[in-house]
LUMPAZA-769717 format. One record per residue (C-alpha): x, y, z negated. Coordinates in steps of 0.5 Angstrom, whole numbers, padded with zeros to 4 digits, always signed. Layout:
N
XYZ;...
% end
This chain:
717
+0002+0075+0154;+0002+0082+0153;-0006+0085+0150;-0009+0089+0155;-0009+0095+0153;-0016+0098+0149;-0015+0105+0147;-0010+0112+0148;-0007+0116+0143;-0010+0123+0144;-0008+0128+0139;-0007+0135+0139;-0002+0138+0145;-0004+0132+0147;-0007+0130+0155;-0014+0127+0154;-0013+0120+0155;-0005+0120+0158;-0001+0116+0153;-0004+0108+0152;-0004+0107+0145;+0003+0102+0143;+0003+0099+0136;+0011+0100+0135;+0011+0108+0138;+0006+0110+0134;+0011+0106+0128;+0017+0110+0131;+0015+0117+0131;+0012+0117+0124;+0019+0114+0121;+0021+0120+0125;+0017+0126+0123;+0021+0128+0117;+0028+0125+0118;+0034+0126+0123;+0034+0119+0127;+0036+0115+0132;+0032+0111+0136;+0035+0104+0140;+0030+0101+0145;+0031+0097+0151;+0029+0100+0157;+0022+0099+0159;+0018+0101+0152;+0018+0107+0152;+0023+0112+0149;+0020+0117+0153;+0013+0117+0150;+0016+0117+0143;+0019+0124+0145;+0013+0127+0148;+0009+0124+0141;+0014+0128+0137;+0014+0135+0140;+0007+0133+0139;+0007+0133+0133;+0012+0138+0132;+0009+0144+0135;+0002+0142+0130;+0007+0143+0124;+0010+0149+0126;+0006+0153+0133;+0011+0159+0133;+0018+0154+0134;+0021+0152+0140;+0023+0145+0143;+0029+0143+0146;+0031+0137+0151;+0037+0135+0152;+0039+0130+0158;+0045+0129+0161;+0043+0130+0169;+0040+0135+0174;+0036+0129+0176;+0034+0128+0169;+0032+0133+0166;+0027+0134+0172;+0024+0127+0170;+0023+0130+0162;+0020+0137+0165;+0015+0133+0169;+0013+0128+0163;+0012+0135+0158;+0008+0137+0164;+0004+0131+0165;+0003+0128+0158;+0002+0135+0154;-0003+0140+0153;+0000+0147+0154;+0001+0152+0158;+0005+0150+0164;+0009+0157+0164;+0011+0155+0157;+0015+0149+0159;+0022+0151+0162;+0028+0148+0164;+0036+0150+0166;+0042+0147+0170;+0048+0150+0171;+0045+0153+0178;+0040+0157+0173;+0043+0164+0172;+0045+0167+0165;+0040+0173+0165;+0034+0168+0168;+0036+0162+0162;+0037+0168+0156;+0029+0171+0158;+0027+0165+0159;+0029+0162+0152;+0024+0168+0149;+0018+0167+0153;+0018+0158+0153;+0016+0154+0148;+0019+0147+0150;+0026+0148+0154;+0029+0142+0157;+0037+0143+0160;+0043+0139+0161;+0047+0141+0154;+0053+0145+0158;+0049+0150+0160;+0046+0150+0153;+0053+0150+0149;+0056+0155+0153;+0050+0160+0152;+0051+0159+0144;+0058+0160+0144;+0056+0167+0148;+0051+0169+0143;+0045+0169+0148;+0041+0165+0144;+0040+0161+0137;+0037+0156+0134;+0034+0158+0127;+0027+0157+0130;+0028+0150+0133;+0023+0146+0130;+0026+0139+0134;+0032+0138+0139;+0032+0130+0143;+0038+0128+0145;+0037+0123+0150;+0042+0118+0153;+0045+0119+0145;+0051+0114+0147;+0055+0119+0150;+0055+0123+0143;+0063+0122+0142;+0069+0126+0144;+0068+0133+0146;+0061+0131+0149;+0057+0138+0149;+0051+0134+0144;+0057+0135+0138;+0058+0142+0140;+0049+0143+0139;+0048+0138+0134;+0053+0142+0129;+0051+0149+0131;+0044+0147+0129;+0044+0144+0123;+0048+0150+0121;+0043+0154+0123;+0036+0152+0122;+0032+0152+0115;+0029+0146+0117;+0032+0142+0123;+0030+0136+0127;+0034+0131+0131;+0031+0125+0135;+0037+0122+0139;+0035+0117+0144;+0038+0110+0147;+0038+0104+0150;+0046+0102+0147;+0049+0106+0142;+0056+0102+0142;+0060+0096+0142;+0062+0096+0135;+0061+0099+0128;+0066+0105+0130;+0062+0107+0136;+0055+0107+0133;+0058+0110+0126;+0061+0117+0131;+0054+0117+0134;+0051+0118+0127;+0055+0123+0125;+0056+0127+0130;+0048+0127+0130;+0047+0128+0123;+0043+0121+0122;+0039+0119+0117;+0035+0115+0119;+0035+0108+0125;+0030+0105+0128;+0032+0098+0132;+0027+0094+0137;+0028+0089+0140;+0024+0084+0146;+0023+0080+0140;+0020+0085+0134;+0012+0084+0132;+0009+0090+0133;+0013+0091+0140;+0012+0083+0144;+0005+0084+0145;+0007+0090+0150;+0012+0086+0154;+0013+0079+0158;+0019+0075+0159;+0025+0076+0162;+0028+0070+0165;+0037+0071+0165;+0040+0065+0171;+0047+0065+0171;+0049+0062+0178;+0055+0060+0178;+0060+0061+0186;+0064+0056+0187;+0070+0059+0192;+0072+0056+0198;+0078+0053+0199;+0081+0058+0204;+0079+0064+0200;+0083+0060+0194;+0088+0059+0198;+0089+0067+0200;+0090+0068+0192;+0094+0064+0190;+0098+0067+0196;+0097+0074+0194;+0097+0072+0186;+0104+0069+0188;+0106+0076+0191;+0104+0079+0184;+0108+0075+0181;+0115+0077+0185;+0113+0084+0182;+0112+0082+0176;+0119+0079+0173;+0121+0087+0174;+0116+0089+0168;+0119+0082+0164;+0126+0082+0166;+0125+0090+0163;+0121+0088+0156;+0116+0092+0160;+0110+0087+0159;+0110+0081+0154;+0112+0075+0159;+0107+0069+0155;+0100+0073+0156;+0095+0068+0158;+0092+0074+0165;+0094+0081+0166;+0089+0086+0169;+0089+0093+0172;+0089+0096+0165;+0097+0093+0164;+0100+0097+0169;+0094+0104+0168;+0097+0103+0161;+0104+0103+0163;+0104+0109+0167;+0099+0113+0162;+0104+0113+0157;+0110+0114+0160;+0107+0120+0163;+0103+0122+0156;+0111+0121+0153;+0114+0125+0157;+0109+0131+0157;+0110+0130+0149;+0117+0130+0149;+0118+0136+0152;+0114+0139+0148;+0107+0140+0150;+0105+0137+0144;+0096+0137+0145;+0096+0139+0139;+0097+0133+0136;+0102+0130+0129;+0106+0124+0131;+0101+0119+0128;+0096+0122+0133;+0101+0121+0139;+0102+0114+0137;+0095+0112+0137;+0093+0115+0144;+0099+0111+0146;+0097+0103+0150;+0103+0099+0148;+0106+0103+0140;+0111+0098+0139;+0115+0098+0142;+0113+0105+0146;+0115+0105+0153;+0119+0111+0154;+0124+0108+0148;+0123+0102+0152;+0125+0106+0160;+0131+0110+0155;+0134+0104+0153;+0135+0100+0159;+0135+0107+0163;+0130+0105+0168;+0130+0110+0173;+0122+0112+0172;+0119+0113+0178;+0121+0105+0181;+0117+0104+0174;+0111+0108+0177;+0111+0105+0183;+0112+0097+0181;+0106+0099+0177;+0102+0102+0183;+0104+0096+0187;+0101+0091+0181;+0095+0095+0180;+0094+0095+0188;+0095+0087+0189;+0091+0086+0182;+0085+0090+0185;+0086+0087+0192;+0085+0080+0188;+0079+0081+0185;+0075+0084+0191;+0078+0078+0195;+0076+0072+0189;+0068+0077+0187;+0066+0081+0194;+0066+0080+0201;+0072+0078+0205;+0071+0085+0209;+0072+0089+0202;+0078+0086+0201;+0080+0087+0209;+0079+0095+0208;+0083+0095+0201;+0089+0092+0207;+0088+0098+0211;+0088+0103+0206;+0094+0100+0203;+0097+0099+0211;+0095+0106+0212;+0099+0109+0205;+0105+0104+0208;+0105+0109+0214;+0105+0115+0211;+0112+0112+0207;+0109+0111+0200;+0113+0106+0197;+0109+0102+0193;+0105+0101+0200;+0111+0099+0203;+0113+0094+0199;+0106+0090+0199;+0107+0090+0206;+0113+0088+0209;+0113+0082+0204;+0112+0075+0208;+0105+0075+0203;+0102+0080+0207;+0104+0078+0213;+0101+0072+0212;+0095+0074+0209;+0094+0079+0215;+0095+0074+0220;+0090+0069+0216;+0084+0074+0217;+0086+0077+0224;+0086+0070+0226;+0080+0067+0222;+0073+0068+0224;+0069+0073+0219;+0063+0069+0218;+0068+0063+0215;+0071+0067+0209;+0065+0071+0208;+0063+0070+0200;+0058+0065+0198;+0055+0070+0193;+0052+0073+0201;+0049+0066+0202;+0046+0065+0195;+0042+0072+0195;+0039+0071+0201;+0037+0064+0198;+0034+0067+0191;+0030+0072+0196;+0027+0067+0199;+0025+0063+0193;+0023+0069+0190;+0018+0070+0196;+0016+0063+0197;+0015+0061+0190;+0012+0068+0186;+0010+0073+0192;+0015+0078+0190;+0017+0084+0195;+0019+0088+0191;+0027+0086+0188;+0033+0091+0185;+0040+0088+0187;+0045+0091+0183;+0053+0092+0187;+0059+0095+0184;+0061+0097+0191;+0058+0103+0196;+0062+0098+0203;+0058+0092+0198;+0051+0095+0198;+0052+0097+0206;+0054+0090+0208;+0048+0087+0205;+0043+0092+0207;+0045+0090+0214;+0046+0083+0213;+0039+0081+0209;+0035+0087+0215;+0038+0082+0220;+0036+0076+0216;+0028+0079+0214;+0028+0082+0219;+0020+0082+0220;+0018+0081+0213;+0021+0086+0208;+0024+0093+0208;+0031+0094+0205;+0035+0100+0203;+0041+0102+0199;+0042+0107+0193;+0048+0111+0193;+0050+0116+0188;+0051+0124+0191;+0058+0124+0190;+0062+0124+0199;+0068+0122+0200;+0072+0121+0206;+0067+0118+0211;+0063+0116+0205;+0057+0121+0205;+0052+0121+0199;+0045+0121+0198;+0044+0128+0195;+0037+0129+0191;+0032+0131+0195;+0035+0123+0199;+0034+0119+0191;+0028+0122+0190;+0025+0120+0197;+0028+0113+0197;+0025+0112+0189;+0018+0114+0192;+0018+0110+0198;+0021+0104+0193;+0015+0106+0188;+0010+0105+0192;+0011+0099+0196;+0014+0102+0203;+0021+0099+0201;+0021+0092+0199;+0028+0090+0197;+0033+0096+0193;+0040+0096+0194;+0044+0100+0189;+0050+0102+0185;+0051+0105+0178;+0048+0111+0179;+0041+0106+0178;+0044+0104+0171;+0041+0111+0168;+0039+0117+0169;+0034+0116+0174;+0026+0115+0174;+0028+0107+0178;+0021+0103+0178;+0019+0097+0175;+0021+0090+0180;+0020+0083+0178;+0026+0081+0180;+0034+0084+0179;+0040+0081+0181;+0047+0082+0179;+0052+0081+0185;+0057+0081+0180;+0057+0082+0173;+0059+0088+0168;+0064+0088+0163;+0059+0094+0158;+0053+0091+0155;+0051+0099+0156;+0051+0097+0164;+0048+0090+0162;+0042+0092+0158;+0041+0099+0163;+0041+0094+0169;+0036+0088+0166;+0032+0094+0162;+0028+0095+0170;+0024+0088+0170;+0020+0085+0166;+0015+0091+0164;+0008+0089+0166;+0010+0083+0170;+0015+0077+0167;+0021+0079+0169;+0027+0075+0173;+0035+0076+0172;+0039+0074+0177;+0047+0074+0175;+0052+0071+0180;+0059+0069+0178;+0064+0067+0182;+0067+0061+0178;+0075+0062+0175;+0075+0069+0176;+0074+0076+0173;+0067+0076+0174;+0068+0070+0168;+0070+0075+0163;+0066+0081+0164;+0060+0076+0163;+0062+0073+0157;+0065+0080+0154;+0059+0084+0156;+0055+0079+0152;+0059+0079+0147;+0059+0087+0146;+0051+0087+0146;+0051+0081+0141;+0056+0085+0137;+0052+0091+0138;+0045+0088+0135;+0049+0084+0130;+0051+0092+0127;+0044+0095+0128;+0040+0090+0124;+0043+0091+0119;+0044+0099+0119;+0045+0099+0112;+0053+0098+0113;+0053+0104+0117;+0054+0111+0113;+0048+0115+0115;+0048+0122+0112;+0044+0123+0106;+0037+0127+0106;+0038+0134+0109;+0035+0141+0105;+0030+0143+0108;+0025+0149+0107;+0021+0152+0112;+0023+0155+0118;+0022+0163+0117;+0018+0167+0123;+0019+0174+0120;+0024+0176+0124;+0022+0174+0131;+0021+0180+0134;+0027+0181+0132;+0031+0175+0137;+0029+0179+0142;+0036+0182+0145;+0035+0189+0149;+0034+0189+0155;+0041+0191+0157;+0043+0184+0155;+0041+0181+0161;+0039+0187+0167;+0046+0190+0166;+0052+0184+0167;+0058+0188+0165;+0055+0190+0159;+0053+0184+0157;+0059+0180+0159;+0063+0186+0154;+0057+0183+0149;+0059+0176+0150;+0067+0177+0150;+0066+0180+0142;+0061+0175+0140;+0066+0170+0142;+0072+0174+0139;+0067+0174+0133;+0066+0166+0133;+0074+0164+0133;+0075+0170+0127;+0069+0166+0122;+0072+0160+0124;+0079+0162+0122;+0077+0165+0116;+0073+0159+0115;+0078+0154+0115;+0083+0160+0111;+0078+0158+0105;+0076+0152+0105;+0084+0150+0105;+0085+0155+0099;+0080+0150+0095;+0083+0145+0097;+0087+0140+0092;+0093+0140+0098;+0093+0148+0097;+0093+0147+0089;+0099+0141+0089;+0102+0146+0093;+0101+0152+0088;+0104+0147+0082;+0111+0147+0086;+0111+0154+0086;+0110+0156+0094;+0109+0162+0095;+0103+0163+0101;+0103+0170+0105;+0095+0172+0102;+0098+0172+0095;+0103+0177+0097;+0098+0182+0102;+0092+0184+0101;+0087+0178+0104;+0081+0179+0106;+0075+0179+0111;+0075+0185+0113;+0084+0185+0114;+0084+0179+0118;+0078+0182+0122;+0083+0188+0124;+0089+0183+0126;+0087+0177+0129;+0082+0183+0135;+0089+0186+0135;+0092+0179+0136;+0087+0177+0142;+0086+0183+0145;+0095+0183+0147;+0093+0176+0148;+0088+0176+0153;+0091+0183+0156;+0098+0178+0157;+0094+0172+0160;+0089+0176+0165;+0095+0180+0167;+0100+0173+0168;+0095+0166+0168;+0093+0164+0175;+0090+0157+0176;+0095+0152+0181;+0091+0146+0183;+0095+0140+0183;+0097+0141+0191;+0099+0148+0191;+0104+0145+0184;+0106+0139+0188;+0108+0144+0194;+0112+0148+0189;+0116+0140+0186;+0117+0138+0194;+0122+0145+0194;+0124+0145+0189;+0127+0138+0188;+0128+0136+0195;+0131+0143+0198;+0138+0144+0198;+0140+0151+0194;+0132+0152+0194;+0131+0152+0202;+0127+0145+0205;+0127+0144+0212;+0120+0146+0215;+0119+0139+0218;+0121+0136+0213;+0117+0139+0208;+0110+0137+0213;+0113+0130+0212;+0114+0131+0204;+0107+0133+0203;+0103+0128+0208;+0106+0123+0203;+0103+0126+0197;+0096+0126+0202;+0097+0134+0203;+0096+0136+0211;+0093+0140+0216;+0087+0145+0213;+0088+0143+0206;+0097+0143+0207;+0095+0150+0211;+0091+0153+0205;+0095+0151+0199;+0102+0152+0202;+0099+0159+0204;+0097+0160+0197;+0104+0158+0194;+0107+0163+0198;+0102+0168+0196;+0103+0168+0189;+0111+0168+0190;+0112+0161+0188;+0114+0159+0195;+0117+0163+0202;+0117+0161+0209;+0123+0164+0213;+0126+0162+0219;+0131+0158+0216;+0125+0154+0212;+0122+0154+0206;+0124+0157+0199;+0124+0156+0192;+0123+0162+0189;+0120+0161+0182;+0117+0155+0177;+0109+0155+0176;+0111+0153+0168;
% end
C-alpha cells in the first residue's frame, strides 16, 4: 500500500506546499540537473512533476535564461501552461506559450519578454529557421512525448539547432514508451543528444511506495456459431481472390495468415517503383529505394513486368482483398452493425462503378451474406463482447463500488453503439458518454476543444460515471485517474498499451479489463503488444547496450550580450520588411549548410582516395571560398526562386485527377461533358467540390469547357 504522504517539496520558484514529496522524482531530477536525459516513466507517477522540478532548479542556476516546453498537441501545451502557472513561483506575465494560431510578430515579442515558453515544436522550428529567435540563452528544453522524436519530426530539427548553439544546453525528453526495440530507443537517443536514461517501473524501490496495483484480466469471447459461419463464408471469398496474387508470384502461397499490410504493401510499392522509375528518385541511392520497399526480392514491379500484369487489375484485386479482410476483422472483433456499414459503404462504391466493389458484391458470398443480416434479428448476431462488458460493470458496482470506468474502443460507430446500449441498461444509476477526437468527417462530427474539455471536467468531478473514448484518450490529453479500464479489444503497440492501462491504478488498485475474441485478430495483437513492451523494458534495463552521447562541453551560458537579442522593431511592426529579413536569413542558412558539407567532404578520406587517382575537383581549378560560393549560390536561388514564383502552382489531388480523366479518357484531348461528371463521381469528385476543382483546372489552363465537351489543353508535370 502506498504511504500517506507527510511532506511537500518546496524550493525556490516553487509554490508553498504544491508538489508532495516522492522519493523517486526528487531521485530523478538530480540524475538530471547536468546531463541531457530521458526519462521513461509509466503513466501516473508524475513525468510532469519532474519537468516543473527541473525548470525549478533551472531558473536558480541561471535567473536570466529562458525555458522552452515542447508538447506535441494544442490541448497539451495548455495542459503544460497551467501546471507552470500552478506549481511555479513566478510572475504569470512571464509564462507564455504558442500554436500555430499565435501570429509571427506576437511569438517574436513574446520570446523576448518570457521566461518559460511552451508551444508545439512547429511553431518553434519554422521561427528558427526565419531567424526570429535563437536559442543560445536557453538553459532547459523538455521534450515531451519524446517517442515521436524520429523521421523528420520538428523535435530533431530544435534538438540539433540547440546543441549547436548553446554553451550550456540542457535536454529532458519525456515518455512513457520510447520504442519496441533497440533500433527505436537508439534513434531517440541520438536525435536527443542523450547522456543519461532514467527507466522506472511499478516494481523499482523508491517508486512502489507511491502506487497500487493494477490488476490485468484477459477475458477470452468465444464467437458464435452464426458469426463463424458469416467468416468462414466471407474468408472463402477472400480466398477466390487470392489465387490472382499466387497464381501472379505476387504473394507467397504457404503464409500461415495474410493481413491488410499484404496487400497496403503491394500497392505501395508498385507505386513507390513506378514513381522511382520514371525518375522522381526522392533523393534517394538504389539501396535506399530497396529498403523502403515491402516485398525486396523479388520487387513487385519486376514481378507486374515479368508476367505483364496489366496494373490497374493489380491495384484493384488489392482493394478488394484489403476491403474483405478489414470486413472480416469487424464481423469476428466489433458489433455486427459495424461490420453492416462497412457492407453499405462498399454497396454504395459498387453503385458508383468502382471495380474493386463491384466484384465483392455481385459475388454469391455477399449475396448470401447480405441476405443473412437483412433477414436475421440484430440482437441474435450481436457480439458477445456487449454482453460481457455490461457484466464487468455491473461487477465492478456491486463488488468494489465503483462509478467511475474508462472503456477503450477503437471505432467512433463502437463508441457511440455502447454509449447507447449501457444508457438503456443503467439507465437510472449511471451517467455515460463517449470521447471522440476533433477531426469530422462525413456525418461523423468531432468533438472540438472547448467539447473534451468540458467532458473531461464533468468526468473528473464525478457528474459522468462511465467514459467511452477512442485513441484520442491514449495521450495528449489531461484523462482522470479511474478504478477500472476496459479494452473492447486489444492493440497491436505497446505504446497504446502502456498509455491506456497508465490511467488506473494511481491513488486506488487499479483493474484492467481486455477482451479478446478467441482465434481472431484480437489474439495476435495482444500477444505482440506484449511482446514489444516485454522487449522494450528488456533494452531499457540494460542501457548500457544503447550508444549514449559522451559527456558534452559545457561553459556558462554567456548574458552580455542580451540586449543585443532584441530585434528592431521593424522586424515585427512592418510584415514586408520582415518576411524580406526572413527570405535572407533562410538563404543564409542553406548557403552554411552547403558550405559545411563543401568542408567537411574536403577532410573526408573519400576526397583524399579520390585525390590519390588523380581526379581533379572544380575547387582545385577556381578560386573556392566563402565569399565566392556566397555570390553563386544568391544568384542560383534568386533565378530559381524568381523561375518557381513565376511557374509552380500548388494542384491538390482532385484538380490532378480531373486533368488524368481528360486526358486519358477524351478522344483527341475532348471528353464528352457527361461522361466526364460520370468519371469524376468515380474518383469521389461531385457537386460543389467537382464545381470548384473543374472551374480551377480551367483557370489555371490545364482544362477547357467548350460545346463540344471538355479539352485537354496542357499536363500538370
Amino acid at each position: 500500500m502506498p504511504k500517506e504522504p507527510k511532506q511537500y517539496l518546496n524550493g525556490p520558484f516553487l509554490k508553498k506546499d504544491q508538489i508532495i514529496w516522492r522519493d523517486y522524482q526528487n531521485n530523478i531530477v538530480n540524475s538530471c540537473k547536468n546531463k541531457n536525459s530521458l526519462v521513461v516513466l509509466p503513466t501516473g507517477l508524475g513525468k510532469t512533476i519532474i519537468g516543473i522540478l527541473l525548470v525549478s532548479n533551472c531558473l536558480k542556476k541561471y535567473p536570466r535564461a529562458k525555458i522552452v516546453v515542447l508538447a506535441p498537441t494544442r490541448p497539451l501545451v495548455s495542459q503544460h501552461r497551467a501546471s507552470c502557472e500552478k506549481f511555479l513561483d513566478i510572475e504569470l506575465e512571464e509564462i507564455t506559450s504558442f500554436t500555430g494560431k499565435t501570429s509571427p510578430e506576437k511569438r517574436v515579442l513574446s520570446f523576448q519578454s518570457s521566461r518559460i515558453i511552451v508551444s508545439t515544436p512547429q511553431v518553434i522550428k519554422n521561427d528558427l529557421m526565419r531567424g526570429r529567435y535563437e536559442l543560445s540563452q536557453v538553459s532547459l528544453i523538455i521534450f515531451d512525448e519524446a517517442h515521436k522524436t524520429k523521421g523528420n519530426y520538428a523535435y530533431n530539427f530544435i534538438s540539433e539547432e540547440y546543441i549547436s548553439t548553446c554553451t550550456d544546453p540542457l535536454i529532458l525528453g519525456l515518455t512513457a514508451s520510447p520504442g519496441k526495440d533497440y533500433e527505436r530507443i537508439q534513434q531517440i537517443c541520438n536525435n536527443l543528444y542523450i547522456e543519461n536514461i532514467v527507466f522506472k517501473t511499478y516494481l523499482d524501490k523508491d517508486v512502489k511506495d507511491y502506487i497500487y496495483d493494477i490488476d490485468t484480466f484477459i477475458n477470452l469471447i468465444d464467437l458464435p456459431i452464426k458469426l463463424r459461419e458469416l467468416s468462414a463464408v466471407w474468408y472463402n471469398l477472400f480466398e477466390n481472390y487470392l489465387r490472382f496474387f499466387i497464381k501472379n508470384n505476387l504473394i507467397p502461397p504457404n503464409k500461415p495468415f495474410y493481413s491488410k499490410l499484404d496487400f497496403l504493401g503491394i500497392s505501395r510499392d508498385l507505386t513507390f517503383s513506378i514513381h522511382y522509375e520514371k525518375g522522381n528518385k526522392f533523393d534517394l541511392s538504389e539501396d535506399e529505394y530497396l529498403e523502403c520497399l515491402y516485398y525486396k526480392s523479388p520487387k513487385i514491379i519486376d514481378i507486374v513486368k515479368e508476367n505483364q500484369l496489366d496494373i490497374p487489375s493489380v491495384y484493384s484485386y488489392c482493394s478488394s482483398c484489403i476491403s474483405i479482410l478489414h470486413a472480416k476483422d469487424l464481423l469476428e472483433t466489433q458489433d455486427i452493425s459495424l461490420f453492416k456499414t462497412f457492407l453499405d459503404k462498399i454497396k454504395y462504391k459498387a453503385n458508383e462503378d468502382i471495380l474493386s466493389a463491384k466484384r465483392i458484391v455481385n459475388s454469391e458470398h455477399f449475396i448470401h451474406i447480405n441476405s443473412v443480416i437483412e433477414n436475421e434479428e440484430q440482437i441474435h448476431l450481436s457480439h458477445p463482447k456487449l454482453k460481457k462488458i455490461t457484466s464487468i460493470i455491473k461487477e465492478e458496482i456491486e463488488e468494489f463500488s465503483n462509478k467511475k470506468i474508462l472503456i477503450f474502443t477503437q471505432y467512433r460507430e463502437m463508441a457511440e453503439l455502447l454509449k447507447n446500449k449501457l444508457q438503456r441498461e443503467f439507465n437510472e444509476q449511471l451517467k455515460i458518454e463517449k470521447f471522440i477526437g476533433q477531426a469530422t468527417k462525413k456525418e461523423d462530427y468531432g468533438f472540438p476543444q472547448s467539447v473534451q474539455i468540458e467532458i473531461l471536467q464533468k468526468f473528473r468531478e464525478g457528474n459522468i460515471n462511465i467514459l467511452i473514448a477512442t485513441s484520442v484518450a491514449e495521450e495528449g490529453l489531461d484523462i482522470p485517474n479511474v478504478d477500472a479500464i476496459i479494452f473492447f479489444e486489444p492493440v497491436p503497440s505497446e505504446i497504446r498499451l502502456i498509455q491506456r492501462r497508465g490511467r488506473t491504478g494511481r491513488y486506488t488498485p487499479g483493474r484492467c479489463y481486455i477482451l479478446v475474441t478467441e482465434e481472431t485478430v484480437d489474439v495476435p495483437f495482444h500477444i505482440v503488444a506484449r511482446r514489444k513492451e516485454h522487449s522494450m523494458n528488456s533494452v531499457l534495463s540494460d542501457p548500457e547496450k544503447l550508444t549514449l552521447k559522451d559527456s558534452l562541453e559545457r561553459k556558462n551560458i554567456d548574458f552580455s550580450n542580451q540586449t543585443d537579442q532584441v530585434i528592431d522593431s521593424q522586424f515585427t511592426k512592418n510584415f514586408r520588411e520582415r518576411k524580406d529579413l526572413e527570405q535572407i536569413y533562410l538563404a543564409n542558412r542553406s548557403i552554411e549548410e552547403i558550405i559545411t558539407q563543401i568542408d567537411n567532404f574536403c577532410n573526408s578520406e573519400e576526397y583524399r582516395e579520390l585525390k590519390d587517382c588523380g581526379i581533379t575537383f572544380y575547387s582545385d581549378l577556381i578560386k573556392f571560398n566563402k565569399p565566392f560560393l556566397q555570390e553563386k549560390i544568391t544568384k542560383l536561388k534568386k533565378r530559381r526562386t524568381k523561375k518557381s514564383s513565376e511557374q509552380r502552382v500548388y494542384l491538390n489531388k482532385h484538380i490532378k485527377s480531373l486533368i488524368n480523366i481528360v486526358k486519358t479518357y477524351g478522344r483527341n484531348g475532348t471528353l464528352d461533358y457527361r461522361k466526364f461528371q460520370k468519371l469524376a463521381r468515380d474518383e469521389d469528385i461531385f457537386d460543389r467540390k467537382f464545381n470548384v476543382h473543374f472551374n480551377q483546372a480551367c483557370f489555371l489552363g490545364y482544362l477547357r469547357k467548350s460545346d463540344n465537351g471538355v479539352h485537354f489543353i496542357m499536363d500538370y508535370d
